[in-house]
C-alpha positions as CSV (number, residue, x, y, z in Angstrom):
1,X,174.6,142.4,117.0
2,X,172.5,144.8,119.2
3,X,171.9,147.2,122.0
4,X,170.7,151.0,121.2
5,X,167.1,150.6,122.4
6,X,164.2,152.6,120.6
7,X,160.5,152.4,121.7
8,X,158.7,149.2,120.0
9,X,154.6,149.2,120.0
10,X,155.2,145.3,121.3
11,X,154.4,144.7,125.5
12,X,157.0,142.1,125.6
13,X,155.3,140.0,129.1
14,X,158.1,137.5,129.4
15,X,160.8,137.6,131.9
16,X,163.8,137.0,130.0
17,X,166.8,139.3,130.0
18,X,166.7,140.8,126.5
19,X,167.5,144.1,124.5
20,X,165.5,145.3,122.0
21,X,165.9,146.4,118.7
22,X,163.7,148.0,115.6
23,X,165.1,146.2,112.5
24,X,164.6,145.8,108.8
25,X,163.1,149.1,107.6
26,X,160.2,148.5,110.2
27,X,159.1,145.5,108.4
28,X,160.7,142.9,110.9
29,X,161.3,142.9,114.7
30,X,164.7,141.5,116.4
31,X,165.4,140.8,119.5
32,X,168.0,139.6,121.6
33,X,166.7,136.6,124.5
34,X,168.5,134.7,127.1
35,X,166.2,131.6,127.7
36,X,165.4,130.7,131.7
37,X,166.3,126.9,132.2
38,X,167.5,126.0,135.6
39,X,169.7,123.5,133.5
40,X,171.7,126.3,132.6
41,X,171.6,127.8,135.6
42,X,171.6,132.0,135.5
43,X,172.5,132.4,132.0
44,X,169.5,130.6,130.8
45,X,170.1,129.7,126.8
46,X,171.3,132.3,123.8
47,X,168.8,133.3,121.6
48,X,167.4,135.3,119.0
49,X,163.6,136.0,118.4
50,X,163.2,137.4,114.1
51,X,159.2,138.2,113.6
52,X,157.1,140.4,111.1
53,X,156.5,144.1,112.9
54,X,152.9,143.8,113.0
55,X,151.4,143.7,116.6
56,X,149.7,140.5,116.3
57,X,150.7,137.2,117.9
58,X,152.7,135.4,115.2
59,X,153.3,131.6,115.2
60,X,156.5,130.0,116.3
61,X,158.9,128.8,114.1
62,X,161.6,126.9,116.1
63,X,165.0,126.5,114.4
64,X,167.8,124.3,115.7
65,X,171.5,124.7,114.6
66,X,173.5,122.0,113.8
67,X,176.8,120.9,115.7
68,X,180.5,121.7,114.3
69,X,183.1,118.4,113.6
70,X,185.7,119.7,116.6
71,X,184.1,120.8,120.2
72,X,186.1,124.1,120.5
73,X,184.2,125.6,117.4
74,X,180.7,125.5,119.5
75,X,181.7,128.8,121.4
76,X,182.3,130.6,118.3
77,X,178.6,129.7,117.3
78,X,176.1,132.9,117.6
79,X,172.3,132.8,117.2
80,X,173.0,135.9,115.3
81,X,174.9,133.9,112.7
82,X,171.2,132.2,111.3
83,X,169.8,135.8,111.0
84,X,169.3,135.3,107.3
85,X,167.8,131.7,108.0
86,X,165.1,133.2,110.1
87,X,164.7,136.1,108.4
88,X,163.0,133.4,105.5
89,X,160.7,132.3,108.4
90,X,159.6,135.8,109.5
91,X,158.6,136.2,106.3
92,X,156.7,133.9,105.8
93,X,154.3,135.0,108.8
94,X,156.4,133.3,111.8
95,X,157.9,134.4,114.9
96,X,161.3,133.0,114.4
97,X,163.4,131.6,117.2
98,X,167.1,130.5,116.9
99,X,167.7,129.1,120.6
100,X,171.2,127.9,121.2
101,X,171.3,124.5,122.9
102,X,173.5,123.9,125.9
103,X,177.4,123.9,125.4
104,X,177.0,125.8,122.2
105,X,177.6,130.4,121.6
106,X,176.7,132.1,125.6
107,X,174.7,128.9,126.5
108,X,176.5,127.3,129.1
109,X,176.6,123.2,129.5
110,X,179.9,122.2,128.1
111,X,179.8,118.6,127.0
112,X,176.3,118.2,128.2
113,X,174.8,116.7,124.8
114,X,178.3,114.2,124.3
115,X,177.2,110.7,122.2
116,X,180.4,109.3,124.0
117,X,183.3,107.2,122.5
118,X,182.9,107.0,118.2
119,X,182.2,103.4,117.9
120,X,179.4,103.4,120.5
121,X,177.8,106.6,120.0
122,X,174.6,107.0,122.3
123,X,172.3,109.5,120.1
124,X,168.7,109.2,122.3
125,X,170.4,110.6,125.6
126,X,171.7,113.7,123.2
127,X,168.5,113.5,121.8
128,X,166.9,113.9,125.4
129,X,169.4,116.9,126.3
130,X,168.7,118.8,123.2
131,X,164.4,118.4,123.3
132,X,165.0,119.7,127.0
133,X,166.2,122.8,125.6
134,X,163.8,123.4,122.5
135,X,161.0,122.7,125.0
136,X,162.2,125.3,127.4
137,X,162.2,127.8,124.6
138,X,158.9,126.6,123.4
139,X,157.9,127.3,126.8
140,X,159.0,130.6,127.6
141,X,157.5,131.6,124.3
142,X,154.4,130.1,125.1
143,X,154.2,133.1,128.2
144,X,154.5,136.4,125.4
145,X,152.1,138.6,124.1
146,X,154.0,138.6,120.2
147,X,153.5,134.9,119.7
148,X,151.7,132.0,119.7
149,X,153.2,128.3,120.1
150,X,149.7,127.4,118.6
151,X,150.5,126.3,114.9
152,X,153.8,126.1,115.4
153,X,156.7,124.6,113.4
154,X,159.8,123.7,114.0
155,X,163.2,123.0,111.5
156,X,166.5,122.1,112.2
157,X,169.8,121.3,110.0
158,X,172.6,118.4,110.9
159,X,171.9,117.9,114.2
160,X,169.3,120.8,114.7
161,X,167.4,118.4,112.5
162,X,168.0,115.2,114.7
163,X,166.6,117.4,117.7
164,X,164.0,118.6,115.4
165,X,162.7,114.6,114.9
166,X,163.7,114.0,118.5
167,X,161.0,116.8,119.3
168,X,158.2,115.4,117.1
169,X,158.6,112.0,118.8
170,X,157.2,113.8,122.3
171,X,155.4,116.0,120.3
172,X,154.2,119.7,122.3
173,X,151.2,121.0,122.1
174,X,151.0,122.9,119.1
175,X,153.5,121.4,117.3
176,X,151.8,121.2,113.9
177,X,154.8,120.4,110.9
178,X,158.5,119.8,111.5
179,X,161.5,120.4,108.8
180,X,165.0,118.4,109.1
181,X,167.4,119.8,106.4
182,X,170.4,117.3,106.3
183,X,169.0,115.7,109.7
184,X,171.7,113.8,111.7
185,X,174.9,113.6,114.1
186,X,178.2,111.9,114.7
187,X,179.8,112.9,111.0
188,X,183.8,113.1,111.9
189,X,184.5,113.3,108.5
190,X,183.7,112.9,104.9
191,X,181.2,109.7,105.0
192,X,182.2,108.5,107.9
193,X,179.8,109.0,111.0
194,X,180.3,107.7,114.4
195,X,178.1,104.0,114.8
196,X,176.0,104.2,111.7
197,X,173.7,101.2,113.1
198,X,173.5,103.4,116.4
199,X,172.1,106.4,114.7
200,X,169.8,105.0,112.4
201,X,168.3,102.8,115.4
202,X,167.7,106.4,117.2
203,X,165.8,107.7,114.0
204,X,163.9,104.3,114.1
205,X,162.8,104.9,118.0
206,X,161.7,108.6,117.3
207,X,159.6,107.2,114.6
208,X,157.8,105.0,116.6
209,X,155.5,107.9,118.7
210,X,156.4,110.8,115.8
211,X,153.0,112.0,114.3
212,X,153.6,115.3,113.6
213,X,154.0,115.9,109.5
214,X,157.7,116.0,108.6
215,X,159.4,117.2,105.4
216,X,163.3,115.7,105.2
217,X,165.7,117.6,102.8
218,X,168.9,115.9,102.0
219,X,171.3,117.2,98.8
220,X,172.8,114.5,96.6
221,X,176.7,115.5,97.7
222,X,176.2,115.7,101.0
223,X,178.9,115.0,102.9
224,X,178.2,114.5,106.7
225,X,175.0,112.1,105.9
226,X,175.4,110.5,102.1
227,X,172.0,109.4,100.1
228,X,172.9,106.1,101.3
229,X,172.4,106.7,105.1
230,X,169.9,109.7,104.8
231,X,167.7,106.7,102.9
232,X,168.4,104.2,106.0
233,X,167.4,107.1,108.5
234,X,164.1,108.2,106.7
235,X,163.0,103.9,106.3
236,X,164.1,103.2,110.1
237,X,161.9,106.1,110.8
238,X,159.1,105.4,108.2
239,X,159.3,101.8,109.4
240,X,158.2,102.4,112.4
241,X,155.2,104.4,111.8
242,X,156.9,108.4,111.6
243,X,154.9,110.3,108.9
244,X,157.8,112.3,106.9
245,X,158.2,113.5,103.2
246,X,161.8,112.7,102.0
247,X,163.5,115.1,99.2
248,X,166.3,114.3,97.1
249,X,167.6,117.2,96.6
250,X,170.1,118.0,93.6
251,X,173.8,118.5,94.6
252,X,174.8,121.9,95.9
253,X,178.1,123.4,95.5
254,X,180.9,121.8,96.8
255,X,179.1,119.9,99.9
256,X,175.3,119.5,99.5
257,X,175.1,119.4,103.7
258,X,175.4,123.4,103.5
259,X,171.9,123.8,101.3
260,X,170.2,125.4,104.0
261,X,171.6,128.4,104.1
262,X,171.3,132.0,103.1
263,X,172.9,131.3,99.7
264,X,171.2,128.4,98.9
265,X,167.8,130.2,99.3
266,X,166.4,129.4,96.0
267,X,167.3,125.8,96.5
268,X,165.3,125.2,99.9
269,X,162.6,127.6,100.3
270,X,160.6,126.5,97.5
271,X,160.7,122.9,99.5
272,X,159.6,124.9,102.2
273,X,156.9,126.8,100.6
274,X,155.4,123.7,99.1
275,X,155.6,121.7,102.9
276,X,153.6,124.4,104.1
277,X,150.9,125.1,101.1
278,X,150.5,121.4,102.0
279,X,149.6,122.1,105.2
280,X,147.6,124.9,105.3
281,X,150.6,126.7,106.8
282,X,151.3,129.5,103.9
283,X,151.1,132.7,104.6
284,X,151.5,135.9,102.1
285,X,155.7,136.6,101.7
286,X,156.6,139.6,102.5
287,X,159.5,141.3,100.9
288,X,163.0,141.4,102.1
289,X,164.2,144.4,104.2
290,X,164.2,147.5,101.6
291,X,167.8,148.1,100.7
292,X,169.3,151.4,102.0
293,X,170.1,154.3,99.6
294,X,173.8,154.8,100.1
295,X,175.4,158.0,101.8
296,X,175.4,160.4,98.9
297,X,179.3,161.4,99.8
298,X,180.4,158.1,99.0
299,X,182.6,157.5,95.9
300,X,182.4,154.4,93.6
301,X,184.5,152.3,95.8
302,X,182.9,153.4,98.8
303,X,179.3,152.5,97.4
304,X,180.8,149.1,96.9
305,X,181.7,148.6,100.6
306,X,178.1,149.8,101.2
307,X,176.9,147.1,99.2
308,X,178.8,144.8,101.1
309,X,177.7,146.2,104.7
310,X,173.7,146.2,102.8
311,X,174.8,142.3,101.9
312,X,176.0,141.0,105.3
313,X,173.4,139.3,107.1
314,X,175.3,139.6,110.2
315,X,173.9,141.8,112.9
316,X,174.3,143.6,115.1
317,X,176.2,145.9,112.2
318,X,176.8,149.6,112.3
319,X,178.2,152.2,109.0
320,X,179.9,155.4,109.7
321,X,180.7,158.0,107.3
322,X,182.2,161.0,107.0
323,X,181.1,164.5,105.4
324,X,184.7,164.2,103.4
325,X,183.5,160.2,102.0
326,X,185.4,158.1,104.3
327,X,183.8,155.8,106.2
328,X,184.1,152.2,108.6
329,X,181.7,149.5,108.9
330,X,181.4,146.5,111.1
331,X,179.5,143.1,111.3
332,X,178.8,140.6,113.4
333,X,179.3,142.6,116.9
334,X,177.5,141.2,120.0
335,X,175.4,144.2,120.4
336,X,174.0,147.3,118.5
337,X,175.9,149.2,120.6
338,X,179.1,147.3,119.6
339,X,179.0,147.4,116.5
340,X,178.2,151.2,116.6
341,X,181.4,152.1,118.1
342,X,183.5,149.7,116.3
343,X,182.4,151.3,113.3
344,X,182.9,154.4,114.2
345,X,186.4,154.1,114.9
346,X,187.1,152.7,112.2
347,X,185.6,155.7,110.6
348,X,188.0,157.9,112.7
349,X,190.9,156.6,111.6
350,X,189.9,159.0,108.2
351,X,188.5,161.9,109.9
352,X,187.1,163.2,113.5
353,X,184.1,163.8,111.9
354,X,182.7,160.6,111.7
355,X,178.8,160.2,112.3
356,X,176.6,156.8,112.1
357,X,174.5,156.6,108.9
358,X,173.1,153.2,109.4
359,X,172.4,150.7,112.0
360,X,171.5,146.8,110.9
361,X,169.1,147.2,108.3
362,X,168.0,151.0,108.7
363,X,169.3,154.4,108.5
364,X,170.3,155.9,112.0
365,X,168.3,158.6,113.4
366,X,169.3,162.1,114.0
367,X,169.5,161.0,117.8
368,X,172.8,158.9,117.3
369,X,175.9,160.7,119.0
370,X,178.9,161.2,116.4
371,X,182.1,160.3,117.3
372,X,183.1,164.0,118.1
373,X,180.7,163.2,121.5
374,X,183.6,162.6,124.5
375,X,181.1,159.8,124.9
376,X,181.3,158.1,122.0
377,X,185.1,158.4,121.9
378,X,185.5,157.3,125.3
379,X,183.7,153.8,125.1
């Protein structure tokens, strides 16, 4: 998911270890962050920045994963994974930010965010740890010249959303609306969540110094947080004074706590799109990435991988091809340059002639080494 660095018309002013990449047929800007926070010592926190290409200052739009049922699944979490979730935010005029919270993907802080033993289940503590880490990215933002935390929003889904309430409740300065898809923690299983009582009393506390504007999106089949509890959670926090917009939403497929995501676009972003009509917070859409004409060499099976490396909305992601028609492609690679080589050898393994055609969403320049560079090879 990135590294080959081209020349961007963006002064990026913030210290942050990142590498840089020109995305999206020149419509969007990626990059690759690591967050400072002297909580997380070095590392500082995984993320990945998704804007429009324009050389404005675009507003921050803040997104907050959820958390997976069993601990050892967090390190397999990427902030390239929500790609497609903030691509829907970049278009919509925002500098998107997936920040991975501590003890989740690179970020280091193991168990730092634990609720503790099932039946007693601290949530505000979590809570604490995880608005620490959104305000740290809200703050290194805050210090570059591409975006503004003025007009800001923020969204999170599961427990992304729970943060995203946590956050409201110690509102920043220019926080101006907040999204929770699915908003919660503690689910173990199928309709049954860790202390029930516990976590509806931490929605009720947020709700007593929330002010910011809220829209709440729940699916009817949800299974992590039922219509039952997501109701409780949205009157605990309405009861106590939070101002939030709660949405039904129809079921979705076979679990209605997966609605935000890139396949359940049409559901969700017209819930979005009204939210921020509402607020004064629309801005014009502008299209998806312009799909890539395929290598003309391809055959009809070929063209159908094609489509499948044009559908992935993994990056970094790299296709090779041949002059003969064969070809490799790879997703989901930690870097550009990763997923570059990767695909070219899997392109090798049909010829020596391999060269890159595309790289994420655009066609590689004439500058790209083949794989008959010793370089290449030797990687």
């Amino acid at each position: 998911m990135d590294l080959a660095r081209w020349h961007l018309p963006v002064l990026i002013l913030l210290a942050i270890a990142g590498l840089v990449v020109r995305a999206n047929a020149a419509e969007f800007y990626t990059e690759d962050l690591r967050i400072p926070m002297a909580e997380a010592g070095a590392q500082g926190l995984e993320a990945f920045l998704v804007r429009p290409a324009g050389t404005k200052r675009y507003p921050l739009a803040l997104l907050s994963h959820g958390s997976p049922r069993k601990f050892e699944d967090r390190a397999t979490m990427s902030a390239h994974k929500y790609y497609g979730i903030a691509l829907e935010y970049a278009r919509r005029g925002f500098a998107a930010l997936i920040v991975m919270r501590r003890g989740y993907g690179t970020s280091p802080g193991g168990r730092v965010d634990s609720v503790g033993g099932c039946a007693n289940a601290a949530y505000l503590p979590a809570a604490s740890i995880a608005v620490a880490d959104l305000r740290a990215a809200i703050d290194a933002m805050a210090r570059r010249a591409d975006v503004t935390t003025s007009g800001m929003i923020a969204a999170g889904h599961s427990a992304g959303g729970l943060a995203t309430v946590a956050l409201t409740a110690q509102a920043p300065s220019g926080l101006v609306a907040a999204i929770s898809f699915a908003g919660g923690r503690g689910s173990r299983d199928d309709d049954d969540v860790c202390n029930e009582d516990g976590l509806v009393q931490a929605f009720a506390s947020f709700g007593k110094t929330s002010r910011v504007p809220m829209l709440w999106v729940y699916a009817s089949n949800d299974s992590y947080f039922g219509p039952e509890l997501a109701r409780r959670l949205y009157d605990g926090f309405r009861g106590n004074g939070g101002t939030a917009k709660f949405v039904a939403a129809p079921a979705y497929g076979d679990d209605g706590h997966y609605l935000y995501s890139v396949v359940g676009r049409p559901q969700w972003t017209p819930y979005l799109d009204a939210f921020l009509r509402e607020r004064g917070l629309n801005h014009d859409i502008l299209s998806p990435p312009d799909p890539l004409p395929p290598p003309s060499q391809l055959n009809e099976a070929a063209r159908a991988e094609f489509a499948r490396y044009l559908a992935s909305t993994m990056p970094h992601k790299a296709f090779a091809v041949s002059p003969n028609g064969g070809y490799g492609w790879r997703s989901g690679r930690t870097t550009a340059d990763d997923a570059q080589r990767d695909s070219l050898a899997a392109c090798m393994k049909w010829s020596t002639a391999c060269t890159l055609y595309a790289v994420d969403d655009r066609l590689a320049g004439p500058a790209q080494r083949s794989a008959t560079d010793q370089s290449a090879r030797s990687r």
